[in-house]
N, C-alpha and C positions, 0 to 999 in steps of 0.2 A: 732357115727360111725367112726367109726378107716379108715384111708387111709394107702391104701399100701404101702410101699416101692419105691417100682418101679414108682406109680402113682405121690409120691410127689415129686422127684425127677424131673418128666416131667412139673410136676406142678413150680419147681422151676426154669428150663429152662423158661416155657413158662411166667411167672412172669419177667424174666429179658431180653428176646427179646420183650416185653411191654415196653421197654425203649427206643428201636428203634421209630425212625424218622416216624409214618405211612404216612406222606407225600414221601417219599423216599424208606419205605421199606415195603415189603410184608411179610409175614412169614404166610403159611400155613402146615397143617397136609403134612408127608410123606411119610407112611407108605408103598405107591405104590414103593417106593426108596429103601425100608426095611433103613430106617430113621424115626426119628420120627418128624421133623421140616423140610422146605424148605423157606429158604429166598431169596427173590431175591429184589436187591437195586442199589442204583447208585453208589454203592462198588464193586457191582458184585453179583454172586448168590452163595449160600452155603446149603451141605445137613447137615442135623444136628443129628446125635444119641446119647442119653443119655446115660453114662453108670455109673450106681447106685454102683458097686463094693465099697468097704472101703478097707485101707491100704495106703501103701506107692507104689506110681506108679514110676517107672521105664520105661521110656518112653524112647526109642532107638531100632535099629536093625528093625529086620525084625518082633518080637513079643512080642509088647509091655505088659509089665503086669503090673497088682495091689495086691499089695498084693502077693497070690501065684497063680492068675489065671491071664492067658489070655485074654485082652479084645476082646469080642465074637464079630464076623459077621464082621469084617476089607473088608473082600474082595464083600461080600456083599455091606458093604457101598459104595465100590469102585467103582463096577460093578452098584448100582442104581446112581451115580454121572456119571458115562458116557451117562445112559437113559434117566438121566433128560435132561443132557445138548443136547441131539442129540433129544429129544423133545422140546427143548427153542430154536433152531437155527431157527426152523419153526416162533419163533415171536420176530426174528430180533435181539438175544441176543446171543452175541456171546462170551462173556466173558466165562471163563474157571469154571465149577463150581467146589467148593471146598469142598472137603468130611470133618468134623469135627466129632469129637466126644468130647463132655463134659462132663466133670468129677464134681458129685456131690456130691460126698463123700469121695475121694479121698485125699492124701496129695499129692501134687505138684509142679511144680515151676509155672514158666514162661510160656505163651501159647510154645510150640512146634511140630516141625514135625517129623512124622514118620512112616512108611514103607505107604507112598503117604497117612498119613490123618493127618490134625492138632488137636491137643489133647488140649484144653482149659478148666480151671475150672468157674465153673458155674458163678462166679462173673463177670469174664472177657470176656466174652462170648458175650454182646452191644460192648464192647469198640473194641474188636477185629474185630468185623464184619464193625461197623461205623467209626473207626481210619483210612482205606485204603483208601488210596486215589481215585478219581472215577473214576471208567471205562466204563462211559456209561450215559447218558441223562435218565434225569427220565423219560421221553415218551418212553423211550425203554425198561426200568422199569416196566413200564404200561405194553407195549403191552405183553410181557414176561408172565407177570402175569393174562394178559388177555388168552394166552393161555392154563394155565391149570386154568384156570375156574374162576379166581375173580373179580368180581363186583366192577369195580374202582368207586369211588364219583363222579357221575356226567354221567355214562356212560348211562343212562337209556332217558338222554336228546338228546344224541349224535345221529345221524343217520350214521349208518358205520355198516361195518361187521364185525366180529371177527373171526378170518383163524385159525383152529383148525386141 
């Protein structure tokens, strides 16, 4: 059975935020974001969208392109990063979340930003997330993550509520 384009590509995201610390970081679906990943860690929290396009990216100004197309849904991603984070302030995280988008097929440089989202290719993608320095205690990590819905290790022993 042949995989899609599109699928392996998310596939190849989701392969290299498996790299990440699961003691420190979270990384679920985010499709509610119009993103495809949401991390949240004791880096901070970040929305993540793949973008599968091929060519040479061109990454500057107000529209960034690959190839000869624009990469799609910028202001989307933008606008689900202000809803995640104004839904994480409710479980005590107050770090700024950062819109990405990563480049899977793409030629590129160096991680950068541009018109408010950082653009990184698929290999750099752990290192950029876990290289920053921390803004935040891994219990606030937890709770964070406790709010949109994930089962930390151990939480099923705890007696507490979860404020949602």
């Amino acid at each position: 059975m042949a995989m899609t384009q599109e699928a392996s590509g998310s596939a190849a995201v989701a392969r290299e935020l498996r790299r990440l610390d699961a003691y420190s970081f979270f990384v679920l679906p985010a499709q509610e974001w119009h993103a495809d990943f949401a991390v949240l860690g004791t880096t901070g929290a970040f929305l993540i969208a793949v973008c599968d396009l091929p060519g040479v990216a061109h990454i500057g100004g107000r529209r960034p392109t690959i190839g000869d197309a624009h990469v799609p849904d910028l202001r989307k991603l933008r606008a689900g990063a202000r809803r995640l984070s104004g839904r994480l302030v409710n479980g005590a995280m107050f770090a700024r979340i950062e819109p990405m988008v990563c480049l899977t097929q793409a030629i590129a440089g160096p991680p950068t930003d541009a018109a408010g989202v950082r653009f990184v290719k698929v290999g750099d993608i752990a290192g950029a997330i876990s290289a920053r320095p921390g803004v935040q205690s891994h219990t606030r990590a937890q709770a964070a993550a406790r709010v949109l819905g994930v089962t930390v290790a151990g939480d099923q022993s705890r007696h507490f509520t979860v404020r949602r």
